[in-house]
Backbone as JSON Lines, residues from 0, in Angstrom:
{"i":0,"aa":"X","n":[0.84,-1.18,0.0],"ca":[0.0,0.0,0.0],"c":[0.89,1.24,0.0]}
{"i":1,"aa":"X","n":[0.45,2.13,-0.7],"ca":[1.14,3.39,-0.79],"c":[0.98,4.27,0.35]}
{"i":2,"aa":"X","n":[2.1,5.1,0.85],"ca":[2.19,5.68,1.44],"c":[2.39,7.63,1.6]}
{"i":3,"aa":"X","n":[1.39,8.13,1.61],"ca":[1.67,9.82,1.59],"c":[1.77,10.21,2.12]}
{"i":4,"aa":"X","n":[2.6,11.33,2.02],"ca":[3.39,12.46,2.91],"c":[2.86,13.86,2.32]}
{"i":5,"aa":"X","n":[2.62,14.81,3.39],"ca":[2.41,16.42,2.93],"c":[3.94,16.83,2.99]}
{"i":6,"aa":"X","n":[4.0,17.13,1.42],"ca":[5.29,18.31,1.54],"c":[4.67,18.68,0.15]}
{"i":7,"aa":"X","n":[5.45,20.54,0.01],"ca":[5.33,21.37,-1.42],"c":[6.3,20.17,-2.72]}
{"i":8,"aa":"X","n":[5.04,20.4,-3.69],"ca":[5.74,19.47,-4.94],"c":[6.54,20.38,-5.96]}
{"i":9,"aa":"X","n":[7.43,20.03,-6.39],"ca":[8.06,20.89,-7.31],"c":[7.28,22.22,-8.05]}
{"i":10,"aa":"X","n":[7.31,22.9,-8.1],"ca":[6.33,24.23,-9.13],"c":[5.07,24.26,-8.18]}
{"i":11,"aa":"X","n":[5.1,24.29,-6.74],"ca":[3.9,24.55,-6.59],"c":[4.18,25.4,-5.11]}
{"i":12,"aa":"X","n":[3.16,26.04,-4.57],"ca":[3.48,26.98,-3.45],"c":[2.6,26.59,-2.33]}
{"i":13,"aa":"X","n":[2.26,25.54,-2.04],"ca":[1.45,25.31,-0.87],"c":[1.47,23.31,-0.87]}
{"i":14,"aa":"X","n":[1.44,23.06,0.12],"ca":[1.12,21.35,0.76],"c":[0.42,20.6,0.22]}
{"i":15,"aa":"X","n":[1.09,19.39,-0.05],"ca":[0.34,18.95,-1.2],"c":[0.12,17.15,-0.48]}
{"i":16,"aa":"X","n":[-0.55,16.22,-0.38],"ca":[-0.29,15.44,-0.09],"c":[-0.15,14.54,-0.84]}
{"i":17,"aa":"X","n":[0.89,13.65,-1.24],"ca":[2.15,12.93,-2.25],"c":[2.87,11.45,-1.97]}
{"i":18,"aa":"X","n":[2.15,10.43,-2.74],"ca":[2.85,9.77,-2.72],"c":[4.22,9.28,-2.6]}
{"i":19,"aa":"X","n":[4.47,8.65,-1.26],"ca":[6.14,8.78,-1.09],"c":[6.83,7.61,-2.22]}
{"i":20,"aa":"X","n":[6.29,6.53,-2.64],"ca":[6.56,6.12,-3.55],"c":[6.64,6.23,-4.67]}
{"i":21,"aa":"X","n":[5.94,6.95,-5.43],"ca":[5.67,7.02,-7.15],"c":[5.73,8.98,-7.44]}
{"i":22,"aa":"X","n":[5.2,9.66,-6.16],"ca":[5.27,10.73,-6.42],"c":[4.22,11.23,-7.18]}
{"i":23,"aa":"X","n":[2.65,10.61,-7.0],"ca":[1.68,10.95,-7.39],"c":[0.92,12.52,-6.85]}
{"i":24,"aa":"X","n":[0.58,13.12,-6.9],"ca":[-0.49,14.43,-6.04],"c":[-1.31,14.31,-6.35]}
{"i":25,"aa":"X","n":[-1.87,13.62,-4.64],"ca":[-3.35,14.06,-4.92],"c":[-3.78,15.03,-3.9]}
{"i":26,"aa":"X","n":[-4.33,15.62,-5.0],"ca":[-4.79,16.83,-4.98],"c":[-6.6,16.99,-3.82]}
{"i":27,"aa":"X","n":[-6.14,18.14,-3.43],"ca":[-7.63,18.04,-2.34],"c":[-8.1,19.42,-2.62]}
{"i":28,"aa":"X","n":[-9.57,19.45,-3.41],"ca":[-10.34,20.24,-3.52],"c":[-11.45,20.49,-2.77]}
{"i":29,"aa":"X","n":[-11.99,21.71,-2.55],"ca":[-13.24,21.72,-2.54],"c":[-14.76,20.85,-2.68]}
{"i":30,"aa":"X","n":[-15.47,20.85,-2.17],"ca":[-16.76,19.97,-2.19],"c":[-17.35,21.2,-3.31]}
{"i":31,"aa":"X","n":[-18.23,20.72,-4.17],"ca":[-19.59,21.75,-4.76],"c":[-20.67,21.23,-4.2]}
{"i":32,"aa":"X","n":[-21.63,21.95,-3.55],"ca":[-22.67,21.87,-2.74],"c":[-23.58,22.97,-4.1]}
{"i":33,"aa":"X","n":[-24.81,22.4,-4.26],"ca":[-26.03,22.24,-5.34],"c":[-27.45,22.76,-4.86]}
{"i":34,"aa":"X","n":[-27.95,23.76,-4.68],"ca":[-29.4,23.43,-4.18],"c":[-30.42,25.18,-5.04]}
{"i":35,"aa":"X","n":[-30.99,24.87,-4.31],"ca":[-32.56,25.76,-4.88],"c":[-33.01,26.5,-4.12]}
{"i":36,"aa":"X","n":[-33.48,28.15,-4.16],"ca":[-34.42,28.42,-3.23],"c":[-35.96,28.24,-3.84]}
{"i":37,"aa":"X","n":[-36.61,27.38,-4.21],"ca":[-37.51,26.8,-4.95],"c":[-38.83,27.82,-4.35]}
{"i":38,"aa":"X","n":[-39.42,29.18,-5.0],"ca":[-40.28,29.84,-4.8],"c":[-42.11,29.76,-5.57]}
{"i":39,"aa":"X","n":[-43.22,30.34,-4.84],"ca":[-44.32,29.92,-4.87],"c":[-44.91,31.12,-4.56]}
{"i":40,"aa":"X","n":[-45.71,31.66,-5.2],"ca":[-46.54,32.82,-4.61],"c":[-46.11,33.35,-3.53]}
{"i":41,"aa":"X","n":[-44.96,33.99,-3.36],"ca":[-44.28,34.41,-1.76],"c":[-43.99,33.7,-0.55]}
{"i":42,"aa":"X","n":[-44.29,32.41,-0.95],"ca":[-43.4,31.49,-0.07],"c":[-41.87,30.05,-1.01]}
{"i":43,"aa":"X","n":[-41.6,29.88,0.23],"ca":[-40.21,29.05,-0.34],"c":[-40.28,28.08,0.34]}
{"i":44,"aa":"X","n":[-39.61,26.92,-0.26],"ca":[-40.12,25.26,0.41],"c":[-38.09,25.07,0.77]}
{"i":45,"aa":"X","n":[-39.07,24.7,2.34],"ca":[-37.63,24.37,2.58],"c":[-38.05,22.75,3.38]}
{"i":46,"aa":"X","n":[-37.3,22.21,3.76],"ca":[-37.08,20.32,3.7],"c":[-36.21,20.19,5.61]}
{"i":47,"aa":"X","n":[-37.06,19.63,6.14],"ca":[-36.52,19.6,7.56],"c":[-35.6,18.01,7.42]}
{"i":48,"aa":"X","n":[-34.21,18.27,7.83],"ca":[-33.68,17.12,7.96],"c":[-34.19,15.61,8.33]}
{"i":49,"aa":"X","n":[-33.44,14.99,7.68],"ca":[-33.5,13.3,8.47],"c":[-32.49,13.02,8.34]}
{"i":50,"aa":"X","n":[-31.25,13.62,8.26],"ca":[-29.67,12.83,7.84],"c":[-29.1,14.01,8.93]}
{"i":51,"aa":"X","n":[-27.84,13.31,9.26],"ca":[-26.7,14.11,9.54],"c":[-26.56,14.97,8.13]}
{"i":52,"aa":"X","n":[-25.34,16.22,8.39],"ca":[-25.29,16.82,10.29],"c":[-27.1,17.6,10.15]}
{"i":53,"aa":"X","n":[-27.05,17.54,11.54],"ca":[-27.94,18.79,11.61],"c":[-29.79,18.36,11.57]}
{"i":54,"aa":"X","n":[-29.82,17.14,11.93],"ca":[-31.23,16.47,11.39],"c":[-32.13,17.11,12.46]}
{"i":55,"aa":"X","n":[-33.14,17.34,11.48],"ca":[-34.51,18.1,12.71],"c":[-34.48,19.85,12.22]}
{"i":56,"aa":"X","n":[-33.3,20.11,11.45],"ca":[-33.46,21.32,11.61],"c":[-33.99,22.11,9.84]}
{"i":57,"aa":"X","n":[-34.14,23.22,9.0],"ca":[-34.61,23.33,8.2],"c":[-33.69,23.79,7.48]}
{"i":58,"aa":"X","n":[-33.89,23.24,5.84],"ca":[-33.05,24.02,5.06],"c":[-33.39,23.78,3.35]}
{"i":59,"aa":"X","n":[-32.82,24.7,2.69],"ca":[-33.15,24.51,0.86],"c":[-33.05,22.7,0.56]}
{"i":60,"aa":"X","n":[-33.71,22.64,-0.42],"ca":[-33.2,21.36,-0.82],"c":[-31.44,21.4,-1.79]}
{"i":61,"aa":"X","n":[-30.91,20.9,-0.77],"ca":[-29.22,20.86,-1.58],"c":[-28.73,20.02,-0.5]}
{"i":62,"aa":"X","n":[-27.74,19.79,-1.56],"ca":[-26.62,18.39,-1.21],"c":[-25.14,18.54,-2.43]}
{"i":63,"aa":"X","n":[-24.62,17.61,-2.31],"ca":[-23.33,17.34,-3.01],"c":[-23.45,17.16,-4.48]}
{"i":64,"aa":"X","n":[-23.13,18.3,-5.28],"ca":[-22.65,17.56,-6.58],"c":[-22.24,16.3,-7.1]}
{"i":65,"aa":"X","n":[-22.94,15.8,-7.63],"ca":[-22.55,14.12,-7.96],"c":[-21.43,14.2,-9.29]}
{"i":66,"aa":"X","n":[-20.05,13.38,-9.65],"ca":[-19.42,13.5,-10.41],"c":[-20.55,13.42,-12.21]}
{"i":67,"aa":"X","n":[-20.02,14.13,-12.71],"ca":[-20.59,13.54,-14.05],"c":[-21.95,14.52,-13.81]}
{"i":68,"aa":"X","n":[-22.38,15.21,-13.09],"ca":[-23.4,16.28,-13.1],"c":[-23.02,17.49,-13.38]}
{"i":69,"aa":"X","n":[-24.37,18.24,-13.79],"ca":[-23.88,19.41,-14.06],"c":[-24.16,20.13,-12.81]}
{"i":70,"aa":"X","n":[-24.26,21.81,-12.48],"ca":[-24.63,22.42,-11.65],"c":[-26.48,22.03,-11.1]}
{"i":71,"aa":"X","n":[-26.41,22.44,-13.0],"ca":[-28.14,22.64,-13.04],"c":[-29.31,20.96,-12.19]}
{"i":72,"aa":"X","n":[-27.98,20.26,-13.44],"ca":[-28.84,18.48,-12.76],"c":[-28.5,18.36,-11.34]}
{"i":73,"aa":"X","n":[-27.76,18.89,-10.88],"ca":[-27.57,18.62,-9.3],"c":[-28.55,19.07,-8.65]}
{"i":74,"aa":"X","n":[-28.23,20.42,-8.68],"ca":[-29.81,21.35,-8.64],"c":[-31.25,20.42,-8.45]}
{"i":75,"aa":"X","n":[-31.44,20.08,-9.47],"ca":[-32.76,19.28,-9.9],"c":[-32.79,17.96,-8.96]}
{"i":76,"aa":"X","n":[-31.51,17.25,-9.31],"ca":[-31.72,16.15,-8.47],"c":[-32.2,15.92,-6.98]}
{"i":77,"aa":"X","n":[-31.45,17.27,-6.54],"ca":[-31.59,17.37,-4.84],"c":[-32.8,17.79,-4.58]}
{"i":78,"aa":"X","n":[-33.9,18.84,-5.18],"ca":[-35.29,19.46,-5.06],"c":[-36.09,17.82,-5.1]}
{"i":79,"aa":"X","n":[-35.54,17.02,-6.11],"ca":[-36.19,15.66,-6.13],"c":[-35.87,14.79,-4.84]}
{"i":80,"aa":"X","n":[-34.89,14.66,-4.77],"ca":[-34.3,13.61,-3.54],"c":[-34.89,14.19,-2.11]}
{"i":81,"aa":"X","n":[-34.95,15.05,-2.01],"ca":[-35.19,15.74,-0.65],"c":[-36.77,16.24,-0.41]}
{"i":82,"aa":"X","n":[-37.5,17.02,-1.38],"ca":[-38.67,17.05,-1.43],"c":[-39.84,16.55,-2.76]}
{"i":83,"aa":"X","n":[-39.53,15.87,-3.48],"ca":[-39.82,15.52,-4.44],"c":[-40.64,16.14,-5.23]}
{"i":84,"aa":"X","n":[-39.55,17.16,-5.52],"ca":[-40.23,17.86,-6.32],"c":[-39.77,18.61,-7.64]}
{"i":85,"aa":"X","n":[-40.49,18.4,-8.97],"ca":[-39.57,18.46,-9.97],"c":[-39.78,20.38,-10.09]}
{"i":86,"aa":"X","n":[-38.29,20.87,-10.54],"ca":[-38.58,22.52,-10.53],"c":[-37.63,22.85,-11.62]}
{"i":87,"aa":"X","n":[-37.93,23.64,-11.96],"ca":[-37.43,24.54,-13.46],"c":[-36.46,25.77,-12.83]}
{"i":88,"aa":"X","n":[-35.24,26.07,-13.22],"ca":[-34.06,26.88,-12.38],"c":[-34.26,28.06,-13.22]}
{"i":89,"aa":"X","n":[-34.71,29.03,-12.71],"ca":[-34.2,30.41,-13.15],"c":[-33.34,31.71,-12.92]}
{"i":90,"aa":"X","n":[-32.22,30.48,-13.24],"ca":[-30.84,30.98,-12.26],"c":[-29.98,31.19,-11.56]}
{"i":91,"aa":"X","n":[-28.92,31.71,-11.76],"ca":[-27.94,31.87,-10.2],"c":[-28.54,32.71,-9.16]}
{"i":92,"aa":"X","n":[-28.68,32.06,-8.29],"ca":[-29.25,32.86,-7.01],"c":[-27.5,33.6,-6.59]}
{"i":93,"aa":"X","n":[-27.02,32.22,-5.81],"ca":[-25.7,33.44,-4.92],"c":[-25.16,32.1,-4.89]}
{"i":94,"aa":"X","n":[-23.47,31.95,-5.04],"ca":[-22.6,31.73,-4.91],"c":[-21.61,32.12,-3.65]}
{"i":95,"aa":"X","n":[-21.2,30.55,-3.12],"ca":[-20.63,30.55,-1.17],"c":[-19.45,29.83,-1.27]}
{"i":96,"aa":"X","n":[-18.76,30.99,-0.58],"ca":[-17.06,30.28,-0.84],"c":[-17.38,29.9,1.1]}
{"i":97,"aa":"X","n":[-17.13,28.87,1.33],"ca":[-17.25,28.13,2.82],"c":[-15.75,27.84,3.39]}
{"i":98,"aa":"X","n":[-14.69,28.78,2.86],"ca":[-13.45,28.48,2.88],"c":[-13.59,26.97,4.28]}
{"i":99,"aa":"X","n":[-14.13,27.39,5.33],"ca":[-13.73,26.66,7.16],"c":[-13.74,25.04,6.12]}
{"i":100,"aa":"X","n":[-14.75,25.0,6.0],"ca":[-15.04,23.47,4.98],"c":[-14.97,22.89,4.23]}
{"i":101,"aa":"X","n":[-14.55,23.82,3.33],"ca":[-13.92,23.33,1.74],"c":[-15.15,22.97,0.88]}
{"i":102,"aa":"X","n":[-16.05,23.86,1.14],"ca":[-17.7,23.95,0.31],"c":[-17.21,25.22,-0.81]}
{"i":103,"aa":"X","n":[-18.04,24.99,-2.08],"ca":[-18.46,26.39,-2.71],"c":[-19.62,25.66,-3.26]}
{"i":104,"aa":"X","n":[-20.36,26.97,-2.77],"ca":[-22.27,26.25,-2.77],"c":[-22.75,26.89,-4.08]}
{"i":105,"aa":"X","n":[-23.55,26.81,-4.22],"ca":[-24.27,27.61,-5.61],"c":[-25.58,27.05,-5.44]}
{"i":106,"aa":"X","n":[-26.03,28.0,-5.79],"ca":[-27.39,28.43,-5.15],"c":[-28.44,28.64,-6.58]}
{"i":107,"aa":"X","n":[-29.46,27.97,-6.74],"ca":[-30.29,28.6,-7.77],"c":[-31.57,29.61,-7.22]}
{"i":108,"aa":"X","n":[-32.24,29.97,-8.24],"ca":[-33.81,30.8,-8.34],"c":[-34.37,29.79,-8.97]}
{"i":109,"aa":"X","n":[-35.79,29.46,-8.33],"ca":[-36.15,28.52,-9.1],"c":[-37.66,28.33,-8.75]}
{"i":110,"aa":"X","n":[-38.54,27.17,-9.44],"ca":[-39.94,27.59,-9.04],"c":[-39.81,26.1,-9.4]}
{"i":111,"aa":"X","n":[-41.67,25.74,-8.95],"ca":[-42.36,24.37,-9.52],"c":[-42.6,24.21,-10.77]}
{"i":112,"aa":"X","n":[-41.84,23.04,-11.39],"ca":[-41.99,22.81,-12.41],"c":[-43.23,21.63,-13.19]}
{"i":113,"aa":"X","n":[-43.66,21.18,-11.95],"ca":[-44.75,20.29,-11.63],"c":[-45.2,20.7,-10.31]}
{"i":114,"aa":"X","n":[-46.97,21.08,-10.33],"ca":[-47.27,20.4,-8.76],"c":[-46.69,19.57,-7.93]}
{"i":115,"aa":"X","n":[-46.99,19.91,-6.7],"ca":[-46.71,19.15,-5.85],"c":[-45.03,18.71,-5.63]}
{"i":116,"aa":"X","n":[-44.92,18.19,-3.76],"ca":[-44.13,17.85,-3.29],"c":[-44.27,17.06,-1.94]}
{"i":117,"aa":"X","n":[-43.3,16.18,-2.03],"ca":[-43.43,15.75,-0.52],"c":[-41.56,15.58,0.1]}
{"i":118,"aa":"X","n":[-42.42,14.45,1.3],"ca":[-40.58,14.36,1.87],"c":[-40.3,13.02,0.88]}
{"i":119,"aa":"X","n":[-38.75,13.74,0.32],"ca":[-38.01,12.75,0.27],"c":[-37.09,11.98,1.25]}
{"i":120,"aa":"X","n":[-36.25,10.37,1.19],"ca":[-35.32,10.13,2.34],"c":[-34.67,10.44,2.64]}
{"i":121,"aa":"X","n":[-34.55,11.74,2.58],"ca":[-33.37,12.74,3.24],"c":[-34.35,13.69,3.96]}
{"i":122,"aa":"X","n":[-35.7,13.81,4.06],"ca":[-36.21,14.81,4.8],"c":[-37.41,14.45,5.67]}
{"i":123,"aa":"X","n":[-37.47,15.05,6.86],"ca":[-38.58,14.22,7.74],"c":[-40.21,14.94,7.2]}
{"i":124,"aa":"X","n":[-39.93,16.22,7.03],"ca":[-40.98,16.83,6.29],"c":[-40.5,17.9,5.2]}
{"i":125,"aa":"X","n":[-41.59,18.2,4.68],"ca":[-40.92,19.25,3.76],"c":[-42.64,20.74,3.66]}
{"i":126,"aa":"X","n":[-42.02,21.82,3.41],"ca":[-43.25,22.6,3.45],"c":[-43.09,23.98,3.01]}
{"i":127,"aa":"X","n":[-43.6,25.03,2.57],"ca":[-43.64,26.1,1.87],"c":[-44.07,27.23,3.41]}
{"i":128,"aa":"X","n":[-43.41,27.93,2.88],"ca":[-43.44,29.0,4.28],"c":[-42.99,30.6,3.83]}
{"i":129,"aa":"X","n":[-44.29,31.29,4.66],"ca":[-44.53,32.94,3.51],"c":[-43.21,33.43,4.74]}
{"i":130,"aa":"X","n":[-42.72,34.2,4.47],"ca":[-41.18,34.79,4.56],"c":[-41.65,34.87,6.43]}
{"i":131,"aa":"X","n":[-42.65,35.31,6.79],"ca":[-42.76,35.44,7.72],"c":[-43.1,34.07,9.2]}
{"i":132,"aa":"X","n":[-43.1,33.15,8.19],"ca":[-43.62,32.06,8.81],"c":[-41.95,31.04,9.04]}
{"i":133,"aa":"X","n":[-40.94,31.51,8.33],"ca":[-40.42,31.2,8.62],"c":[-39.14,30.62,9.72]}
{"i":134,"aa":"X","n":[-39.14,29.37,10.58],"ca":[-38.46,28.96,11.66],"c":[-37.12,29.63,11.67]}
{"i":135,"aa":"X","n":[-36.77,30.71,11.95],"ca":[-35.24,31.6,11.93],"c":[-34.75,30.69,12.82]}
{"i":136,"aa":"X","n":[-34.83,29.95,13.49],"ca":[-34.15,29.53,14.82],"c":[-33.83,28.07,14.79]}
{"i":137,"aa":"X","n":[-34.78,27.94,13.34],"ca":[-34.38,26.1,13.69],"c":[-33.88,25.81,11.87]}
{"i":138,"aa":"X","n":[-33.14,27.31,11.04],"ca":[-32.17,26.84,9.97],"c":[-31.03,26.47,10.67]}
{"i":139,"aa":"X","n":[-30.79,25.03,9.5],"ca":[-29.64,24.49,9.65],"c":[-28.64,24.86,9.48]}
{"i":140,"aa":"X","n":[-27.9,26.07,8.41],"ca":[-27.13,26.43,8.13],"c":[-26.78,28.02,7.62]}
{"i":141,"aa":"X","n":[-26.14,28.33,8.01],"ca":[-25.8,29.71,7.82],"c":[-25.99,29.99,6.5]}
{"i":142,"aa":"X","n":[-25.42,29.27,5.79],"ca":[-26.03,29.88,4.08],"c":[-27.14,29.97,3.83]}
{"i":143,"aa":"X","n":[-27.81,28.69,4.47],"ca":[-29.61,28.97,3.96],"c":[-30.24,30.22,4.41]}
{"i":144,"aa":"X","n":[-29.9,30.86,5.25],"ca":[-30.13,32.56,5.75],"c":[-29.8,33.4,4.42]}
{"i":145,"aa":"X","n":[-28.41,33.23,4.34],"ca":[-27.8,34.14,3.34],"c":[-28.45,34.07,2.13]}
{"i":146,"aa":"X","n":[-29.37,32.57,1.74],"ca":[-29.62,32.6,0.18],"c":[-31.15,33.2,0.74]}
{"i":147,"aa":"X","n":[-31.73,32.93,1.49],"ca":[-33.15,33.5,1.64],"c":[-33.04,34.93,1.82]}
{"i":148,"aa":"X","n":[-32.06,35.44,2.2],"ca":[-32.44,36.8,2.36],"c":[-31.84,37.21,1.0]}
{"i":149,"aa":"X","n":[-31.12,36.69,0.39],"ca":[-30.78,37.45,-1.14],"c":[-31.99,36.79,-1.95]}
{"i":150,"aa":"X","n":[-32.56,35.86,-1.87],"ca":[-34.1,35.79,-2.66],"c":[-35.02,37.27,-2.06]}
{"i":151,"aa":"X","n":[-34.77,37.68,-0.87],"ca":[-36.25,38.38,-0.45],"c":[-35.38,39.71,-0.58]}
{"i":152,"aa":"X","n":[-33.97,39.86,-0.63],"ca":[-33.55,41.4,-0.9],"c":[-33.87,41.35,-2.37]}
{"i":153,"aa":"X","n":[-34.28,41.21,-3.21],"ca":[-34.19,41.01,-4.79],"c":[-33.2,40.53,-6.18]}
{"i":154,"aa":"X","n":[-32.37,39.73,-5.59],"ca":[-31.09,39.02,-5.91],"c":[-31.96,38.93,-7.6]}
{"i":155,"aa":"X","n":[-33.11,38.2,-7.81],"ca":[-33.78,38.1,-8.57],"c":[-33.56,38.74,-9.83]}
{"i":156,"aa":"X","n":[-33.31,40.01,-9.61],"ca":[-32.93,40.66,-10.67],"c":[-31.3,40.51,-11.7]}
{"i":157,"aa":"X","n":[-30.91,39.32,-11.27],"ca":[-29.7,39.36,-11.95],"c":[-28.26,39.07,-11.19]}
{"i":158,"aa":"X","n":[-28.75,39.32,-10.34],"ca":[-27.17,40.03,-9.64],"c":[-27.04,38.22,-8.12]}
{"i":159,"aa":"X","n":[-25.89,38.4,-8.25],"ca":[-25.05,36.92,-7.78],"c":[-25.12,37.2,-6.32]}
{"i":160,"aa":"X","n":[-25.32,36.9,-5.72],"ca":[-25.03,37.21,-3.83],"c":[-24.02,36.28,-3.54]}
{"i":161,"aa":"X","n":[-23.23,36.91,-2.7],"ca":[-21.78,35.93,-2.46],"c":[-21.76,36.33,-1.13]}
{"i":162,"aa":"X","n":[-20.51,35.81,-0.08],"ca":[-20.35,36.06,1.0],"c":[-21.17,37.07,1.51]}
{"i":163,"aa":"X","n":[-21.71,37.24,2.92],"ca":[-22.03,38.76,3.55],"c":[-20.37,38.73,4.08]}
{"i":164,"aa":"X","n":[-20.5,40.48,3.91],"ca":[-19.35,40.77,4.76],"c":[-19.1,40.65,6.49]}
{"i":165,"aa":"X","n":[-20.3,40.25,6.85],"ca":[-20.08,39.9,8.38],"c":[-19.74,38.31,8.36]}
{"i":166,"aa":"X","n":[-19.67,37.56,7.67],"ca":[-18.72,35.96,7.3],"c":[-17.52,35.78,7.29]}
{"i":167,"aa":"X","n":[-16.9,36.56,8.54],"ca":[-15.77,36.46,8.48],"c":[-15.05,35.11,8.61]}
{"i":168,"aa":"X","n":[-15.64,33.85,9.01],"ca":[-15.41,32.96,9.4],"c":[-15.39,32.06,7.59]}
{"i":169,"aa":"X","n":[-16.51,32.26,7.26],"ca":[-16.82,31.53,5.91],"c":[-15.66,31.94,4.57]}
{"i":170,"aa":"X","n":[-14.89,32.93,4.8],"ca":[-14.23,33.4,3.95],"c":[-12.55,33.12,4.43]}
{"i":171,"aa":"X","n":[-12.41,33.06,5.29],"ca":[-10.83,32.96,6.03],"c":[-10.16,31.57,5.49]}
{"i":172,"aa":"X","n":[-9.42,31.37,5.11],"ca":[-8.58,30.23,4.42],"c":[-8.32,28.98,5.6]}
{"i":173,"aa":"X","n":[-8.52,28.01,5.1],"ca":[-8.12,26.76,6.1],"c":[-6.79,27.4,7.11]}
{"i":174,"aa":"X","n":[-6.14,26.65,7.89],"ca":[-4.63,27.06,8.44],"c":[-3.86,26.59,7.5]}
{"i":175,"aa":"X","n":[-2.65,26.64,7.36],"ca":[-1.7,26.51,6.16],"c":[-2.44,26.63,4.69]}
{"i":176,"aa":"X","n":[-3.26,27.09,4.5],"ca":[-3.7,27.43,3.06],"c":[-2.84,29.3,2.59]}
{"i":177,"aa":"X","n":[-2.95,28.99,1.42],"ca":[-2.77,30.59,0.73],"c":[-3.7,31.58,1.0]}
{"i":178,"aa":"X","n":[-2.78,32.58,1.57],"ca":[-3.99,33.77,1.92],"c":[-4.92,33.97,0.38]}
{"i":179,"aa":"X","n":[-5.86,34.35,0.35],"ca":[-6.52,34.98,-0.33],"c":[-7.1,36.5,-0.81]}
């Protein structure tokens, strides 16, 4: 069995972890994280966990880019897998650099593309909720804030929502990574 070591590889400026035998790099990227703020007459369907991390609590339908997908089919797949529900994307919502985790999320605009939805096995329930009805206290994740409030600030119109500048945490580089 092969054995790797972190050290810098020839032509490169940061830690690489490297086969001590053959001198392979493999390379460690980022996760792409896929999902929807899937909208309805002024409400948005969001999908209460049944999986780790975080089960019980609420959030967009998204998950992991599957190899061999695109943004968009990921997109689609997860609105299916999680609330089953097929939806038509109209767009980049906002784009999330998660430096702490090694996420960059991408976010669509998007609506029902068919009636109806339910829970998929990734969600204990799933349900549509007018901006005001929504559980602030029991989202799962800090982005799902960030993409709902750039759906309800008017992101809609075009424009990409990325980090808030109070994310100081979401933007700061692993330890030994390249500043940015």
């Amino acid at each position: 069995m092969s054995r790797f070591v972190r050290r810098v590889p020839d032509g490169d400026d940061r830690e690489r972890l490297i086969c001590a035998d053959c001198g392979h790099v493999a390379y460690e990227n980022p996760k792409i994280v896929v999902g929807s703020v899937v909208a309805e007459d002024d409400t948005v369907l969001l999908c209460r966990r049944a999986i780790e991390p975080r089960p019980g609590f609420w959030t967009l339908p998204a998950g992991f880019l599957e190899m061999g997908e695109t943004v968009k089919e990921g997109a689609r797949r997860e609105a299916w897998e999680e609330a089953r529900a097929r939806i038509a994307l109209d767009g980049v919502l906002a784009v999330y650099s998660i430096a702490r985790i090694g996420q960059v999320q991408v976010i669509f605009r998007a609506r029902f593309d068919e009636p109806g939805f339910e829970a998929g096995p990734e969600s204990l329930e799933v349900r549509r909720f007018a901006w005001d009805e929504i559980p602030w206290d029991e989202i799962a994740f800090p982005s799902v804030r960030w993409a709902l409030k750039a759906w309800r600030n008017g992101a809609a119109g075009g424009a990409v929502a990325l980090n808030p500048p109070e994310d100081r945490r979401g933007v700061r580089p692993l330890p030994g990574g390249a500043a940015s």
